[in-house]
N, C-alpha and C positions, 0 to 999 in steps of 0.2 A: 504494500500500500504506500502510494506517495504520499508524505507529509507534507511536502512542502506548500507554502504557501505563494501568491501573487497579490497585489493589490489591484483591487477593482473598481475604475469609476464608476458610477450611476447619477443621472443625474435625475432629480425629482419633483413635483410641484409641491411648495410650500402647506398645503392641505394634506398629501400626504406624508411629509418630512413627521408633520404636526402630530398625527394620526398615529407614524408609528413611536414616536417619543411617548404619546401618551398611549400607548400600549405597551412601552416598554417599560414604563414607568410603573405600570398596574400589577406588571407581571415580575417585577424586580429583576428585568434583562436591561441589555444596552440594547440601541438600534443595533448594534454592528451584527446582535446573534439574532434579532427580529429580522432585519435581510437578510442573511444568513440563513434561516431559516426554512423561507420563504423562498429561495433558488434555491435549495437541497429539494423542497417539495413539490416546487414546480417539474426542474429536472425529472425527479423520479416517477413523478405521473407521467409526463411527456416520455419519458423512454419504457414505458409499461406501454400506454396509448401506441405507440408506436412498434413495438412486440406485439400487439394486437393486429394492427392493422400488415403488419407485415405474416402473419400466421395468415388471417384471413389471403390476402393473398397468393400465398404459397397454396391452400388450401384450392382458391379457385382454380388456379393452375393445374391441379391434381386432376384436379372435377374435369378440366378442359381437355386433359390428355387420356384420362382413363374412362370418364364418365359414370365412376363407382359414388355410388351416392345412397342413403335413406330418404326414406320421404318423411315427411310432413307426421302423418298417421304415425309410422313404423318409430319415428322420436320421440315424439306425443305420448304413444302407450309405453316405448320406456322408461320414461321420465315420470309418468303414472303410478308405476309402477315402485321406482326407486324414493317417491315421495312419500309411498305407503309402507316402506319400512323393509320391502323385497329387495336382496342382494342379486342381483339378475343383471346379466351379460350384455353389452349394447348390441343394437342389430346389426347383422350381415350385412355390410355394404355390397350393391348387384349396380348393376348396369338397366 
């Protein structure tokens, strides 16, 4: 893991400078770990979201080359199923 650190400008409107002072202030933090914060969690949803959307994706892809899929119904009744407390296998992907 790199430790190291960089300094980072941002520049921001006076309303929210305001905003995070008095949030940091409530919460006994400095601004510097309230943005801090706030880019560690943005990041980390943005690279989740993006795992997502790149699965999906790959996914289509699949569908586009093989044409192996469930339907609708055949998901439905497993997911039914698996809500009712049944440990039961997903369906056969077919053509």
């Amino acid at each position: 893991m790199n430790t190291a650190t960089a300094p980072l400008a941002v520049k921001v409107g006076q309303d929210l400078k305001d905003r995070m002072k008095s949030l940091a202030k409530v919460q006994h933090r400095s601004t510097h770990w309230i943005m801090l914060e706030a880019i560690r969690q943005y990041v980390c949803r943005e690279e989740k979201r993006e795992t997502y959307r790149q699965d999906g994706i790959k996914a289509w892809n699949e569908y586009q080359a093989t044409g192996l899929h469930v339907t609708l119904e055949e998901a439905d009744t497993w997911l039914a199923k698996l809500e009712a407390g049944q440990d039961v296998e997903p369906p056969e992907c077919h053509v």
